[in-house]
VEXGUMAR-373241 format. One record per residue (C-alpha): residue in one letter; chain; x, y, z. Coordinates in steps of 0.1 Angstrom, whole numbers. Example, Ala and Ser with C-alpha at 12.3 -4.5 7.8 and 13.67 -1.06 7.14 Angstrom:
2
<site a A <123 -45 78>>
<site s A <137 -11 71>>
% end
This chain:
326
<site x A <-147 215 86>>
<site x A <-126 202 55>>
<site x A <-93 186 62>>
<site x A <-63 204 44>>
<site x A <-41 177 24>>
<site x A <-9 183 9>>
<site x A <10 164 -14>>
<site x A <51 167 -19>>
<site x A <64 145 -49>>
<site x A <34 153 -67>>
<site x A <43 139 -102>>
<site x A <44 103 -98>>
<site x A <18 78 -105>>
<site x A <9 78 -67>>
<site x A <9 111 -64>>
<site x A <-11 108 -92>>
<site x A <-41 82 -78>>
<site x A <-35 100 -48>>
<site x A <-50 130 -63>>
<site x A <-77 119 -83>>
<site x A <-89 98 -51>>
<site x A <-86 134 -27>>
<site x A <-100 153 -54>>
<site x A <-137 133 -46>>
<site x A <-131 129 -7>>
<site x A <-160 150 2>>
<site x A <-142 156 34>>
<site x A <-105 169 21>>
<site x A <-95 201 11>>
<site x A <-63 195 -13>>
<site x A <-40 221 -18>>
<site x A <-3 223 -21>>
<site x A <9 199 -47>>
<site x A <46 204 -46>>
<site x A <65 192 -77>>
<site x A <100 209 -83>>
<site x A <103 205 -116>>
<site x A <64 213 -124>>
<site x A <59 241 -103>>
<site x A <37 264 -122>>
<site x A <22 244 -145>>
<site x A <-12 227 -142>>
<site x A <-19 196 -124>>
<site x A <-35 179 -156>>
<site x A <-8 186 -178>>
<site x A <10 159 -162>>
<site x A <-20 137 -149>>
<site x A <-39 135 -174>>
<site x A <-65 117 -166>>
<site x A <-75 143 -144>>
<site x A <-83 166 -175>>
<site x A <-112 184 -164>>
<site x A <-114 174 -128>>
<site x A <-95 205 -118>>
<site x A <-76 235 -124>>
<site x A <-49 229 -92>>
<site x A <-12 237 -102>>
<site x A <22 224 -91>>
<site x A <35 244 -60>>
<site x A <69 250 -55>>
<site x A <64 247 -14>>
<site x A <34 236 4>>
<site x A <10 265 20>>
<site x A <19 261 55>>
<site x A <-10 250 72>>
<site x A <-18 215 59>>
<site x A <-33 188 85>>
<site x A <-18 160 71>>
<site x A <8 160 42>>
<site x A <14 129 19>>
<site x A <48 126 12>>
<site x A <50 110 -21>>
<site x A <84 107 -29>>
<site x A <111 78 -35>>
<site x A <123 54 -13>>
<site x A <150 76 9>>
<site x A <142 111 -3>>
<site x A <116 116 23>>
<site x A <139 112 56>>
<site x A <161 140 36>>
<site x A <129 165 29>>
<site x A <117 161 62>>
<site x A <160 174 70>>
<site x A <154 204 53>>
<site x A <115 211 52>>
<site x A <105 212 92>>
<site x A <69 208 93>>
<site x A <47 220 128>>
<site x A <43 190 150>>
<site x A <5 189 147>>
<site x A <8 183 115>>
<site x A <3 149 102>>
<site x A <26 133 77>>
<site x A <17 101 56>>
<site x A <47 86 39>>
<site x A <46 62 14>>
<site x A <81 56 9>>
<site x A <103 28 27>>
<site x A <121 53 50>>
<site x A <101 44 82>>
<site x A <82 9 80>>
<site x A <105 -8 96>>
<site x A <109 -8 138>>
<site x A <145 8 136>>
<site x A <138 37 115>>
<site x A <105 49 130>>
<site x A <116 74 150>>
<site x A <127 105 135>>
<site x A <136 142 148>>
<site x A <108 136 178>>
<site x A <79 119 156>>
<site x A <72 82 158>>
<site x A <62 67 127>>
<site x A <31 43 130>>
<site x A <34 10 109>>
<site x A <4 18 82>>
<site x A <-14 -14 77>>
<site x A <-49 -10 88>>
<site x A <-59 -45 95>>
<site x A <-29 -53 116>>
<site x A <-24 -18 137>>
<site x A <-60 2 138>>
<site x A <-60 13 169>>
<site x A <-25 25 170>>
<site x A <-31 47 141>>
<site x A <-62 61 149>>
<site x A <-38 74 178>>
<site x A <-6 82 153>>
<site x A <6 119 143>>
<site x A <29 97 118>>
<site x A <25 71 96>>
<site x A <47 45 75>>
<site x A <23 36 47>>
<site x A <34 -3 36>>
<site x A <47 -15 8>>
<site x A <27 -29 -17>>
<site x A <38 -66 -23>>
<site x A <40 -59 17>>
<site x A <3 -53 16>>
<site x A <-8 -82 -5>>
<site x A <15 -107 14>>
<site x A <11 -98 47>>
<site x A <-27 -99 42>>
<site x A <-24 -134 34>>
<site x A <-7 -146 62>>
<site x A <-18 -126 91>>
<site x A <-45 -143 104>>
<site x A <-23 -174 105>>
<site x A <4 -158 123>>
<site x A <-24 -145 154>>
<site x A <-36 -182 154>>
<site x A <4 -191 157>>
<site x A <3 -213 132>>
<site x A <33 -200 108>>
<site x A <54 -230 119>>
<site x A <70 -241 87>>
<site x A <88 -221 56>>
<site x A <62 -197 38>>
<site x A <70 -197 0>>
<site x A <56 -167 -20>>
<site x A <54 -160 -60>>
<site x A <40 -123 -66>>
<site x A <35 -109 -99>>
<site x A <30 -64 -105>>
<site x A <21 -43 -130>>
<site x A <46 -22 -145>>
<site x A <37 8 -124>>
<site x A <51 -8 -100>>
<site x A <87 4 -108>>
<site x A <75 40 -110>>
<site x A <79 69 -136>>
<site x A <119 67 -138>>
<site x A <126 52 -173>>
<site x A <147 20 -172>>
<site x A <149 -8 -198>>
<site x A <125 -32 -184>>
<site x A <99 -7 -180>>
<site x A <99 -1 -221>>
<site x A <66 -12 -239>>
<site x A <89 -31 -263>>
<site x A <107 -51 -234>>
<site x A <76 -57 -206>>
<site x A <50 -65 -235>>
<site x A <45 -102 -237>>
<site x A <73 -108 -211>>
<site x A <76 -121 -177>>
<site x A <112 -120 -154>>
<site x A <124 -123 -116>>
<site x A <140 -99 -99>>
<site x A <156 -98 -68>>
<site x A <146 -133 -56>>
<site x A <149 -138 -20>>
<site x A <161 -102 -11>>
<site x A <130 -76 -22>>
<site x A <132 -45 7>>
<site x A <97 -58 12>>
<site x A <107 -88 34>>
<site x A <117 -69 61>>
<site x A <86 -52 70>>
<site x A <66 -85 63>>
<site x A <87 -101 88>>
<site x A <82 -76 118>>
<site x A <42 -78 111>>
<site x A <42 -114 118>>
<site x A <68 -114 147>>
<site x A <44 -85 160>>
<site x A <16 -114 160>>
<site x A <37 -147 165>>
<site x A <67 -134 176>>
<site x A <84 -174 182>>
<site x A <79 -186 148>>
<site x A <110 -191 132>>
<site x A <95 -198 98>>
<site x A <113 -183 71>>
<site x A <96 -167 37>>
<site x A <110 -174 1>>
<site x A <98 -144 -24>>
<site x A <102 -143 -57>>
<site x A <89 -113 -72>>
<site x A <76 -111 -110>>
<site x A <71 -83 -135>>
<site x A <45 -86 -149>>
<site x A <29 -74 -188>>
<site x A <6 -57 -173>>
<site x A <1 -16 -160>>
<site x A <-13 -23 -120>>
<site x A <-22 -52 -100>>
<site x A <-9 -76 -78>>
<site x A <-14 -114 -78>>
<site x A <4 -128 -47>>
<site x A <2 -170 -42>>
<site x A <16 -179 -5>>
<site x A <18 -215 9>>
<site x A <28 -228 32>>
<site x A <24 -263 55>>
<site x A <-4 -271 78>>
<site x A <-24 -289 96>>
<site x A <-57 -270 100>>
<site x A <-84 -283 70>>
<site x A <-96 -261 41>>
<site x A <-129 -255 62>>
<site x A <-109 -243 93>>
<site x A <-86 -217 72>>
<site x A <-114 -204 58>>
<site x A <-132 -199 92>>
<site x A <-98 -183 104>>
<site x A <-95 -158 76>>
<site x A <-135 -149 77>>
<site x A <-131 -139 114>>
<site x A <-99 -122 113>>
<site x A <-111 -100 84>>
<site x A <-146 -95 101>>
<site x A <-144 -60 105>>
<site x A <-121 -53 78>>
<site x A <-138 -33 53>>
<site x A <-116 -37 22>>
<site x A <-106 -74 26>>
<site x A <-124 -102 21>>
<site x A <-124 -142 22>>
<site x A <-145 -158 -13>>
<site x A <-152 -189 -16>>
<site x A <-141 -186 -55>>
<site x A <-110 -183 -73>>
<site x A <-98 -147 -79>>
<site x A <-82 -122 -102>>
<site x A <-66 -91 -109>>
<site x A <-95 -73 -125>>
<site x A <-117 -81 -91>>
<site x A <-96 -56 -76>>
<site x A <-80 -31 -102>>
<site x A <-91 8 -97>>
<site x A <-102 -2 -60>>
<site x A <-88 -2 -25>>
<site x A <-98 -38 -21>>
<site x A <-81 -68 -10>>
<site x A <-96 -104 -22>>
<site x A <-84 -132 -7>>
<site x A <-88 -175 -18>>
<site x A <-79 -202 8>>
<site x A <-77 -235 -4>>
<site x A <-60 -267 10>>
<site x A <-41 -293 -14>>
<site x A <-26 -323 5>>
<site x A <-2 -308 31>>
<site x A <0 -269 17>>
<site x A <-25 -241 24>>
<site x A <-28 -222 -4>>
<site x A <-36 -184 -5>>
<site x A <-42 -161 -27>>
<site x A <-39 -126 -27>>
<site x A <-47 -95 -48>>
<site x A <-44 -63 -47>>
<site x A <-42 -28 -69>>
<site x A <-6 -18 -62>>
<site x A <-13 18 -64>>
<site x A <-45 18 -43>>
<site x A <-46 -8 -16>>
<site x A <-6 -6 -24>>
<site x A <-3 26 -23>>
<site x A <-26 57 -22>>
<site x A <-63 45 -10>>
<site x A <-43 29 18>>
<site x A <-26 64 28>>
<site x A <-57 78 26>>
<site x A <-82 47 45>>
<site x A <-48 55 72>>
<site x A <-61 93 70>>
<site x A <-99 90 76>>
<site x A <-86 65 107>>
<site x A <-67 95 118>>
<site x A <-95 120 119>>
<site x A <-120 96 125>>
<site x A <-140 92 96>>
<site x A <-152 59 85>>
<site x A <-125 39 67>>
<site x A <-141 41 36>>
<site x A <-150 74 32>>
<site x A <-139 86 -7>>
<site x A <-127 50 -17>>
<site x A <-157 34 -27>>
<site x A <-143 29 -62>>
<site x A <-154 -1 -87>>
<site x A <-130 -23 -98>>
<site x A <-125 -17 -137>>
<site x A <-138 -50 -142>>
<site x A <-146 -48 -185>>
% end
């Protein structure tokens, strides 16, 4: 039997990859698409990339007996939906906003919202009726320093530069999102205080809950439509050959991420639900590098991996995608 998807906020660009990626899941039936202000009209009008793929229109309301629903709308409209829009309690909601991910906001009018990230919480949400799909610098970071916060070795500050692609801000117009401002640029923005840090933070304390080491992110914008290129260091005393050993077994049944022994880039991983890390050792610092789509492995293909966990299917059932290397 097909699972029945449902998407609310279905106009945005993760609602958008989010389609397209349910659309070939040979196990999903998709069929409300609920966008207010395009109910009626056809999906493809407003994805159109999905010209020809189908024939699916904007719902003013879902149907009513989804088995999961992707809630795909911005950070603090889903706690207010969920207010007005009661959904059955066998239902299963995936939310990709910030409203749940972190410890104190996870339970909500008698659901408990399951922290998302795959490599870190597996079990629990193969378990979960809810779920709190990460962040996407989140996802990029956290995969970088996970296995060194089971091994308890996060004992010193962690300093992070992460650059995203412009899709990163959403479809909401603003000046830095203009072609004629983000083309051939690069700026900062909210140094030291990005909403991701707090969910980072619980994932290690979840793992090494004594360290006291603090992380210093500065997040980039970057010229660029998707992707995410995260560098993390940090001190330590294990030897280039020991991180790598580390990382390898951590991420041994991992499906999407993966240790290489060469440098990496963006276009490794864009179009895909991959994660490819680098660990190298210069003097004192362990360096790692991190990438990610942001609207896949950031986004959408990580709701969806968090659905086949759910109704156990393997993880990478309908994201098999290749990276858009050329």
């Amino acid at each position: 039997m097909k699972i029945k998807a449902g998407i609310v906020g279905g106009a945005g660009y993760t609602a958008g990859e989010l389609i397209r990626i349910l659309l070939h899941h040979e196990f999903v039936e998709l069929g409300g698409i609920v966008s207010s202000s395009n109910a009626g009209n056809p999906v493809y009008q407003v994805h159109d990339d999905l010209v020809g793929e189908t024939e699916l229109v904007f719902a003013s309301e879902l149907a009513g007996d989804e088995d999961v629903v992707f809630l795909c709308l911005g950070h603090g409209n889903s706690k207010a939906w969920l207010h007005k829009n009661a959904l059955p309690e066998t239902t299963h909601i995936i939310d990709l906003s910030n409203d749940f991910r972190l410890n104190a906001d996870a339970e909500f009018e008698g659901r408990e919202f399951v922290y998302g990230l795959p490599e870190l919480n597996k079990s629990r949400i193969q378990q979960a009726q809810s779920i709190a799909n990460p962040g996407c610098f989140a996802t990029a970071i956290q995969l970088a320093l996970l296995p060194l916060a089971q091994a308890g070795k996060l004992t010193d500050d962690i300093h992070v530069s992460a650059i995203t692609g412009s899709t990163g801000a959403g479809q909401s117009l603003a000046e830095t999102v203009h072609f004629s401002w983000r083309t051939n640029n690069v700026s900062i923005y909210k140094p030291f205080t990005h909403q991701h840090l707090g969910e980072i933070g619980e994932s290690l304390a979840q793992l090494q809950p004594q360290s006291e080491a603090e992380i210093h992110f500065i997040p980039y914008r970057g010229n660029f439509s998707r992707g995410i290129f995260a560098s993390v260091y940090t001190p330590s005393d294990l030897t280039q050959d020991e991180a790598r050993a580390l990382y390898r077994q951590f991420y041994a049944d991992a499906p999407f991420t993966t240790v290489s022994d060469k440098e990496i880039h963006l276009k490794q991983v864009v179009n895909t639900n991959k994660c490819l890390l680098h660990v190298q050792k210069q003097g004192k610092q362990l360096l790692i590098t991190s990438v990610i789509d942001n609207l896949v492995k950031g986004a959408s293909g990580q709701a969806v991996q968090n659905m086949n966990l759910i109704f156990g299917l393997p993880e990478t059932t309908g994201l098999k995608s290749k990276a858009s290397f050329f």
